[in-house]
OpenMM code with the backbone's topology and positions (N, CA, C; nanometers):
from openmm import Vec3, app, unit

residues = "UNK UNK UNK UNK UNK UNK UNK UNK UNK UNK UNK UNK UNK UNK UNK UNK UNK UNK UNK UNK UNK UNK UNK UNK UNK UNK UNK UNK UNK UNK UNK UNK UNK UNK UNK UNK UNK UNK UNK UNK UNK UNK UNK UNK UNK UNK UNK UNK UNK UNK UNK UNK UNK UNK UNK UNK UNK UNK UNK UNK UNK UNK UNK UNK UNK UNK UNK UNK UNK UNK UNK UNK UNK".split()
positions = [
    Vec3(0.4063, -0.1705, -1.2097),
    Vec3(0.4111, -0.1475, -1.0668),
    Vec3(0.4057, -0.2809, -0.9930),
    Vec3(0.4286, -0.2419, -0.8578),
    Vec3(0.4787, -0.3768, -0.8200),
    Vec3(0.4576, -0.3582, -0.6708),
    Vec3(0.4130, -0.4234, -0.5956),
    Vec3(0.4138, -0.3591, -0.3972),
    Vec3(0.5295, -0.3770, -0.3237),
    Vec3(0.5619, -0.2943, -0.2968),
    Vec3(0.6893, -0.3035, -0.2226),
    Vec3(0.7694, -0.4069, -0.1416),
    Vec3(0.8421, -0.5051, -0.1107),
    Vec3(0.8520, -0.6055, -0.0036),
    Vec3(0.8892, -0.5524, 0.1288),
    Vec3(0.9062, -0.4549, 0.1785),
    Vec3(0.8855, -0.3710, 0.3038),
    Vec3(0.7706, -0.3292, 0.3455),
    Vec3(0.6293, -0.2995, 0.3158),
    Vec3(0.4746, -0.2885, 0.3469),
    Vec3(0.5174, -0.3926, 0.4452),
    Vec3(0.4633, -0.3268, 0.5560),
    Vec3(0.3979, -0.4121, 0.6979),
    Vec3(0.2540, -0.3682, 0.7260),
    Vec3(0.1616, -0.4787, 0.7223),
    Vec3(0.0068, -0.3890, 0.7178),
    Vec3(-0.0516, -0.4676, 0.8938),
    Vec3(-0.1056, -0.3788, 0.9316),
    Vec3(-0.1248, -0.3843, 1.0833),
    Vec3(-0.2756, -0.3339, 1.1007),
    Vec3(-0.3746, -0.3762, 1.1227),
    Vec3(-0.4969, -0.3189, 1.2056),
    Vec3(-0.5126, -0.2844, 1.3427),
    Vec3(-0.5642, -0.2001, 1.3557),
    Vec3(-0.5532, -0.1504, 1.4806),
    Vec3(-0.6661, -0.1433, 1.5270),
    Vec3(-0.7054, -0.2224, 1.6243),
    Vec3(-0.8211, -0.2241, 1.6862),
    Vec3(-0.8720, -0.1233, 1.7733),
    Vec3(-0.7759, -0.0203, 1.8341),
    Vec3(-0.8723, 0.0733, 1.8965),
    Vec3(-0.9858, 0.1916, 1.7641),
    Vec3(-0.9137, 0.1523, 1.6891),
    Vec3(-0.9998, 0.2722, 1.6008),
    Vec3(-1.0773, 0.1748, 1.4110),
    Vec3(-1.0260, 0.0757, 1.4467),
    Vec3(-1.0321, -0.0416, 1.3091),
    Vec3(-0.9743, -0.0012, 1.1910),
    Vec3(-0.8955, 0.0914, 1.1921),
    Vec3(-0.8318, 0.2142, 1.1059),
    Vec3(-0.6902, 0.0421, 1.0478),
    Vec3(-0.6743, 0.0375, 0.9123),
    Vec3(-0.6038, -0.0302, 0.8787),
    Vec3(-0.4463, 0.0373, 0.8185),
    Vec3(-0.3357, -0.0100, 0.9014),
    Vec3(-0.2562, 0.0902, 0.8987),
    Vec3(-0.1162, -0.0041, 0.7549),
    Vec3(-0.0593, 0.0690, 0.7104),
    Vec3(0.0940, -0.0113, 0.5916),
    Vec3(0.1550, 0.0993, 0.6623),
    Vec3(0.2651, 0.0169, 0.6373),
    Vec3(0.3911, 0.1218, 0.7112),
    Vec3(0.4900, 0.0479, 0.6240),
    Vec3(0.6245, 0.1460, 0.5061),
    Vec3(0.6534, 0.0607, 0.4582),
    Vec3(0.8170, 0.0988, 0.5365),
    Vec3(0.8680, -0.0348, 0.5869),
    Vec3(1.0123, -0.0369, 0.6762),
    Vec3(1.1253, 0.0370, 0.5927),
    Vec3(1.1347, 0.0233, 0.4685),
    Vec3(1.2180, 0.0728, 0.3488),
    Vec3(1.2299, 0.2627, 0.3417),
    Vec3(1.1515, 0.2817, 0.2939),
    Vec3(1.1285, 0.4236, 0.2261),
    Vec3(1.0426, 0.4997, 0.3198),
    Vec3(0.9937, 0.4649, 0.4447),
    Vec3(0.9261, 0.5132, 0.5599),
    Vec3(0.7560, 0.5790, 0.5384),
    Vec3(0.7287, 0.5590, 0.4184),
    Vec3(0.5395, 0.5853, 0.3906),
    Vec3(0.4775, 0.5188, 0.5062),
    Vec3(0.3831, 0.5769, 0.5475),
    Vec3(0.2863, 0.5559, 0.6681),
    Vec3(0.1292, 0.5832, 0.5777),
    Vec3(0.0682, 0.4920, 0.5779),
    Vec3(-0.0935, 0.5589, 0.5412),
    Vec3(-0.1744, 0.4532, 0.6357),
    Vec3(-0.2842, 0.5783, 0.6296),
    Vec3(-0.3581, 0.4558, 0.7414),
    Vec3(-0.5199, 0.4709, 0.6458),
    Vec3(-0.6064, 0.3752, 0.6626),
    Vec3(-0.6980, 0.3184, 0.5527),
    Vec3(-0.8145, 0.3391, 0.6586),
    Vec3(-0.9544, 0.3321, 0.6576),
    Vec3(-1.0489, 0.2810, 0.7230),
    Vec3(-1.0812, 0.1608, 0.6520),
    Vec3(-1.1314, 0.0648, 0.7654),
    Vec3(-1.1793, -0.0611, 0.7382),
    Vec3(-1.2101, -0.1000, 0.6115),
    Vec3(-1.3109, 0.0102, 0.5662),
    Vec3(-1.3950, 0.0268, 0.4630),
    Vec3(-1.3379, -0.0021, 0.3119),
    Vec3(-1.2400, 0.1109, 0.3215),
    Vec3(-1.1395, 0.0931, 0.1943),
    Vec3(-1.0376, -0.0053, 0.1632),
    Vec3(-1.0428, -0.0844, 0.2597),
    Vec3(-0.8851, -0.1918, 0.3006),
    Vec3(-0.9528, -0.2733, 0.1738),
    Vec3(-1.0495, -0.3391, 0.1258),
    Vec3(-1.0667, -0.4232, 0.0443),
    Vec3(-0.9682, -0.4174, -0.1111),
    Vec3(-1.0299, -0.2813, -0.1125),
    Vec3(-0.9552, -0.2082, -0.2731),
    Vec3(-0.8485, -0.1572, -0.2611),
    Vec3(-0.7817, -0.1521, -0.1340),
    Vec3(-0.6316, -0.1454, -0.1079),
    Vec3(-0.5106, -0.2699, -0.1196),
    Vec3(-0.5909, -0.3951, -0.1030),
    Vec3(-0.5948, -0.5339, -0.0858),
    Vec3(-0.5574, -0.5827, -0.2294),
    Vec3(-0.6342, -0.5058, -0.3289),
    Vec3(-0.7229, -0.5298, -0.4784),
    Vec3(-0.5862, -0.4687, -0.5125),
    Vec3(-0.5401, -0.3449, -0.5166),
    Vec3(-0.4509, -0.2970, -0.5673),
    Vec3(-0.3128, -0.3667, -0.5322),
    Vec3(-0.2888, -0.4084, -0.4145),
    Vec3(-0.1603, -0.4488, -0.3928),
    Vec3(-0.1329, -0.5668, -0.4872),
    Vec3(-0.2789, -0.6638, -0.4932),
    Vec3(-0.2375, -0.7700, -0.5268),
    Vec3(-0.2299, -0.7874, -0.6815),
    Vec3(-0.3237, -0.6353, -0.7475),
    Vec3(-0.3263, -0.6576, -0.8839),
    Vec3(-0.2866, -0.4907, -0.9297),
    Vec3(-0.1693, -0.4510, -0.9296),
    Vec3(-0.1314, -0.3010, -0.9427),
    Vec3(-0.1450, -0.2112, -1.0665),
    Vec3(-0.1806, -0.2955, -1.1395),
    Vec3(-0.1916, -0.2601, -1.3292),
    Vec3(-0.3808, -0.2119, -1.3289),
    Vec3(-0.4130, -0.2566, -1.1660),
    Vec3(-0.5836, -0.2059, -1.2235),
    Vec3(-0.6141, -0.0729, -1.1563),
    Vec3(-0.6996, -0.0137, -1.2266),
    Vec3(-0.7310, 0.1250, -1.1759),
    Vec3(-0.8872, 0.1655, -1.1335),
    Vec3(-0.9354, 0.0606, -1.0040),
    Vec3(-1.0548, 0.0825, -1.0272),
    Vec3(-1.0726, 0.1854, -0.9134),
    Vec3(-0.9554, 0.2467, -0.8298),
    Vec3(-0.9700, 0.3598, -0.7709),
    Vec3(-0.8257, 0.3944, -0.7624),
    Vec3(-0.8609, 0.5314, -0.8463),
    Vec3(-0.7040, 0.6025, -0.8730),
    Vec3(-0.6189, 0.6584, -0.7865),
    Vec3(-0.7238, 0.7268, -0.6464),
    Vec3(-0.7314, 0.7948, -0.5900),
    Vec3(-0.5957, 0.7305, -0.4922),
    Vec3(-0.6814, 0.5868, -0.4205),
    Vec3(-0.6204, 0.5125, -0.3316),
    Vec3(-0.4428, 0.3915, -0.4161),
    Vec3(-0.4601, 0.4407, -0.5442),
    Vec3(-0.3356, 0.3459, -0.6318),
    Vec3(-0.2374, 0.4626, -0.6137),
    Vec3(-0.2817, 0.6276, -0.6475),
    Vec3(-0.2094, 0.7377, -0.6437),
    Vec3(-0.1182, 0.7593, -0.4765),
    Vec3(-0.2107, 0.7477, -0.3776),
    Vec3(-0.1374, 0.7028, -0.2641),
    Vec3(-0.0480, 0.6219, -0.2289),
    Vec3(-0.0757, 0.4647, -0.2595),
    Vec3(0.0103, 0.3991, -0.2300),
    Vec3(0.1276, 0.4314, -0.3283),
    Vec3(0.1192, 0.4582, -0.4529),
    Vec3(0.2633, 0.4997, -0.4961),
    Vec3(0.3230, 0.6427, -0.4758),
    Vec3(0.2920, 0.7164, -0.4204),
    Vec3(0.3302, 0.8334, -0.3586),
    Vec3(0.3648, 0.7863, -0.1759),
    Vec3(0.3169, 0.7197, -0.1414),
    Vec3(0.4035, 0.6113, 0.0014),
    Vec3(0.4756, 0.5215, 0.0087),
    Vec3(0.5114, 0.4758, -0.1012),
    Vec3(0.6199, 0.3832, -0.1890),
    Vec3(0.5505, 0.2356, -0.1574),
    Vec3(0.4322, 0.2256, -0.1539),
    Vec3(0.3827, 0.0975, -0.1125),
    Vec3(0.3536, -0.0248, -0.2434),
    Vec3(0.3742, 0.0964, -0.2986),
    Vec3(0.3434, 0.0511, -0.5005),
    Vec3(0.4709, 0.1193, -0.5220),
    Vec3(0.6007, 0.0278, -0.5918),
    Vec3(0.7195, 0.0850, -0.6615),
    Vec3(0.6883, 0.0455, -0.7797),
    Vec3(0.7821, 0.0531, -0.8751),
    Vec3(0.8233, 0.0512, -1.0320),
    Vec3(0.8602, -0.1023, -1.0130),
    Vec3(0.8361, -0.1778, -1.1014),
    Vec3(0.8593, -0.3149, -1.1925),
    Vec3(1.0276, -0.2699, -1.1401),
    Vec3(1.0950, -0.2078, -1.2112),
    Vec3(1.2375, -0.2368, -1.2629),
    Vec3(1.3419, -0.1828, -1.1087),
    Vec3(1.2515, -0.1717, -0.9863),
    Vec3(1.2918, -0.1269, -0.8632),
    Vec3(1.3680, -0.2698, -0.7787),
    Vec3(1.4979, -0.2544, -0.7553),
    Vec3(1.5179, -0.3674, -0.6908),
    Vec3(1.5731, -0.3303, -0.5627),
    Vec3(1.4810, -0.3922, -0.4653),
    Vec3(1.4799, -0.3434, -0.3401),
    Vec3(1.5664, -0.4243, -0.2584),
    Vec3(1.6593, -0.5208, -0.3437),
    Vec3(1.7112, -0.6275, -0.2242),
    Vec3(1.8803, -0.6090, -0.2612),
    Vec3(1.9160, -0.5012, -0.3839),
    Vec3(2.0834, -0.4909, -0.3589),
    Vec3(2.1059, -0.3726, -0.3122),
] * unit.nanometer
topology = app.Topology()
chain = topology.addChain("A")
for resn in residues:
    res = topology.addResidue(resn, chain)
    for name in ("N", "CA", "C"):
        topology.addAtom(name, app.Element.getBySymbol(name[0]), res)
């Protein structure tokens, strides 16, 4: 797995709610503050599973694609 190069990640200060929106494949999830760390953790290291819950999301929002996904032809 691999993070998408379309993820745009945005905080939003009226609610501190941390939002990815990916421009590509159109996934929207929005995070609380709280969880953004291990969302952070996953993007940057996608092979770890120290919460399945939040890895199962981002690749069901396409924020996490497949290794062999080429998003630029």
């Amino acid at each position: 797995m691999k993070p998408s190069n379309y993820n745009i990640i945005v905080n939003c200060q009226e609610t501190d709610d941390v939002i990815i929106f990916n421009t590509l494949y159109g996934g929207l999830t929005i995070f609380e503050q709280n969880e953004f760390q291990l969302v952070k953790q996953q993007l940057v290291d996608p092979d770890n599973n120290k919460d399945g819950k939040i890895k199962d999301t981002l690749i069901q929002q396409k924020h996490l694609i497949a290794n062999d996904v080429d998003e630029f032809s």
